[in-house]
MIPA-546242 format. One record per residue (C-alpha): x, y, z; residue in one letter. Coordinates in steps of 0.25 Angstrom, whole numbers, padded with zeros to 4 digits, always signed. Layout:
% residues N
XYZa...
//
This chain:
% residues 252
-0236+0243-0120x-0235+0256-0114x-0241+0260-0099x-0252+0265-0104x-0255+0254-0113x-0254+0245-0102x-0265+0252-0095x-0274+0254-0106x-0275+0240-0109x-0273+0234-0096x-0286+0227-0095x-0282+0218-0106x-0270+0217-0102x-0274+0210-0090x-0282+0201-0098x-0274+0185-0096x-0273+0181-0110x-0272+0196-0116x-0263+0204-0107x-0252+0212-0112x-0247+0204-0123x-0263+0203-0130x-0264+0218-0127x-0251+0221-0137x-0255+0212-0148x-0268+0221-0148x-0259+0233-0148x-0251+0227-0161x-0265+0224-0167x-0270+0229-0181x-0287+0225-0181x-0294+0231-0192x-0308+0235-0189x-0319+0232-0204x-0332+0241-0198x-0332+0252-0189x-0348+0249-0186x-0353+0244-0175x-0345+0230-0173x-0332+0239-0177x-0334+0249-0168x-0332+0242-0154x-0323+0232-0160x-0313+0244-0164x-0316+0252-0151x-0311+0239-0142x-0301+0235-0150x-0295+0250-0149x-0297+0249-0134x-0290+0235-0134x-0277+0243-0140x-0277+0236-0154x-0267+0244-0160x-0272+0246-0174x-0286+0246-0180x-0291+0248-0193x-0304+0251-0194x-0311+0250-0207x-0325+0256-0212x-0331+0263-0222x-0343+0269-0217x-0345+0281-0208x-0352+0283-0195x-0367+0285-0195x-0378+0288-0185x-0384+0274-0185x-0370+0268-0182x-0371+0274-0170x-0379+0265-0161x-0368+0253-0163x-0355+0258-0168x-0351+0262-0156x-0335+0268-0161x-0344+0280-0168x-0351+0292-0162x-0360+0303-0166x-0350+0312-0169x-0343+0301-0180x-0355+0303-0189x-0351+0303-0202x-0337+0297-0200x-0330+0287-0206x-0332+0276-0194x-0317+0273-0193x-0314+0287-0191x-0324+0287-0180x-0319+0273-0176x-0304+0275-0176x-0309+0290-0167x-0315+0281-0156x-0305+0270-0155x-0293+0281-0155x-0301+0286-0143x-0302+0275-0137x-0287+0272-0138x-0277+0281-0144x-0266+0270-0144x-0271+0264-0156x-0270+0264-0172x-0283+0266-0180x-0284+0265-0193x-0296+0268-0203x-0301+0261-0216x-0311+0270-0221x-0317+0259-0232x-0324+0250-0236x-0313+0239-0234x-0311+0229-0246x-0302+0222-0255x-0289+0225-0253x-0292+0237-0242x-0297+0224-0233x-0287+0215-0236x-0276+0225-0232x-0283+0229-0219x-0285+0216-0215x-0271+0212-0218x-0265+0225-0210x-0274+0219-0198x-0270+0210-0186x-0288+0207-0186x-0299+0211-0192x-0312+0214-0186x-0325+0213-0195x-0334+0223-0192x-0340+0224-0206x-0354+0225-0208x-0355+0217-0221x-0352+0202-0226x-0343+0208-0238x-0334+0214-0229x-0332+0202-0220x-0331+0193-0232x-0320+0202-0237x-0315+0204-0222x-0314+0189-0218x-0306+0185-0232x-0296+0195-0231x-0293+0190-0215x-0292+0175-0220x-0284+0180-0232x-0275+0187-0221x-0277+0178-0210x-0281+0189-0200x-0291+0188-0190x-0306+0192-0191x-0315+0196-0180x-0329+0197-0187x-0343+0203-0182x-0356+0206-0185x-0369+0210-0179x-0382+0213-0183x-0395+0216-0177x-0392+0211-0163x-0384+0199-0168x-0368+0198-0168x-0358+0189-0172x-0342+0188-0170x-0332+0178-0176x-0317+0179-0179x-0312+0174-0190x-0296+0169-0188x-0290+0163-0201x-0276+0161-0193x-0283+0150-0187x-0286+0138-0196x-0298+0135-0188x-0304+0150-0191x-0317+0150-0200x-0318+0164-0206x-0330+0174-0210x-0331+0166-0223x-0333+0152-0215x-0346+0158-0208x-0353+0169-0219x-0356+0166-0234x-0354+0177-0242x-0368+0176-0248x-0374+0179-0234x-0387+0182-0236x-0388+0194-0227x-0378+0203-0231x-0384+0215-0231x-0390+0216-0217x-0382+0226-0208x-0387+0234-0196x-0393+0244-0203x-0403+0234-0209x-0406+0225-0197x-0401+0233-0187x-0390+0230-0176x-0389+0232-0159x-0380+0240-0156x-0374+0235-0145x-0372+0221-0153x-0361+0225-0163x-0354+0232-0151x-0351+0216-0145x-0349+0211-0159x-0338+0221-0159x-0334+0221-0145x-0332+0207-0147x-0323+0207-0159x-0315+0215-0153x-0313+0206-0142x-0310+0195-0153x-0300+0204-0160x-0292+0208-0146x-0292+0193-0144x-0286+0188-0156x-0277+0199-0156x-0272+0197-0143x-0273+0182-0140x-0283+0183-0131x-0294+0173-0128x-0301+0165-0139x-0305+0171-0151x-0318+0167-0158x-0312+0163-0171x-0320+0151-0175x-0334+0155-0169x-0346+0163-0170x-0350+0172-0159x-0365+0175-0160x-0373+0186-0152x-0386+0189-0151x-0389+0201-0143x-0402+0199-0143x-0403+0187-0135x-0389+0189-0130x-0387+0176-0135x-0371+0172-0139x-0367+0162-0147x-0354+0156-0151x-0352+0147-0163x-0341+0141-0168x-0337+0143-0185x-0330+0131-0191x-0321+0135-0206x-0328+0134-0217x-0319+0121-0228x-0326+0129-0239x-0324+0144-0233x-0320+0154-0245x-0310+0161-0239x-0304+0153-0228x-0304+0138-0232x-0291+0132-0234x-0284+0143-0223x-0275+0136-0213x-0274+0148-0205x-0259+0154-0201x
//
């Protein structure tokens, strides 16, 4: 790293456990980004600071008014823009030393498969169960690891989901695709904003981990959080013998 790399990531550099060699393995680092809402948002403004070297961010919609009191990457002015656009321009600003692409679309199919196959992770920042479905079977499929949250009304959830470990349940393991509530999103129930900014914060922190070695990540439990009560839970997910996508997998 250069002198002024040094000095820019110096505060986790002095961190035991991360340190210079963590801090490199984010620079060589390809994490593609499903959802530029408000989970995506801070998940893809930290990771930028942190000095991941490459992200893809991937979304089809575009910025409007009421995205505004969460999704915290866009601004006034970015009304009308596609939200990568607007995401990629804020986490540029944020650190110019970095490579941002965009995936303007609905990812699907094939697209999916070879975003997620040009990635070192994956964070789930979807807003629907047909794309984590989709999302989780192409991470088994290619063995990468998923960082997945949700959140809704003043409720959030993360798990990551690791098939290079045998002992790793994935999405599959803990949702059924005929889950009954499918169609509720903020714009129906309504979501805190300051909610979906932790969910994300927190992925992030889970996708610096595994990519860096640091700490422990939280593959194999469920972090609950309740910001209501500010009550956090933490349980522990077990495969799934019968599991659709991942049983049989030995991991690598």
């Amino acid at each position: 790293m250069q002198d002024e790399e040094l000095l820019r990531y110096s505060r986790h550099i002095l961190l035991p456990g991360l340190d210079v060699a963590g801090q490199e393995q984010l620079l060589a680092a390809t994490v593609l980004i499903v959802g530029l809402g408000g989970l995506g948002c801070p998940a893809a403004l930290y990771l930028a600071a942190a000095g991941v070297g490459r992200l893809v961010l991937a979304d089809h919609d575009r910025v409007e008014l009421s995205n505004l009191q969460r999704q915290i990457a866009h601004d006034t002015a970015a009304i009308g823009l596609s939200k990568v656009a607007s995401a990629r321009a804020r986490c540029l600003a944020l650190n110019p030393d970095i490579s941002v692409d965009c995936l303007d679309k609905r990812l699907s199919g094939q697209a999916l498969f070879d975003a997620v196959s040009s990635s070192d992770l994956v964070l789930d920042c979807s807003d629907n169960f047909d794309t984590r479905f989709a999302i989780n079977e192409a991470c088994v499929a290619l063995q990468k690891p998923l960082v997945s949250g949700a959140a809704i009304r003043s409720e959030g959830q993360l798990s990551v989901f690791d098939p290079r470990r045998a002992d790793s349940p994935c999405y599959r393991c803990l949702y059924s695709p005929d889950v009954g509530d499918e169609a509720l999103n903020c714009s129906e129930a309504g979501v805190l904003g300051p909610i979906v900014g932790v969910i994300g914060s927190l992925q992030a922190t889970e996708a610096i981990k595994l990519l860096s070695g640091y700490g422990e990540p939280l593959t194999g439990r469920l972090l609950l959080l309740d910001g209501a009560t500010m009550e956090c839970r933490n349980l522990k997910l077990a495969r799934d013998p019968a599991c659709a996508v991942c049983a049989g997998r030995t991991g690598s």
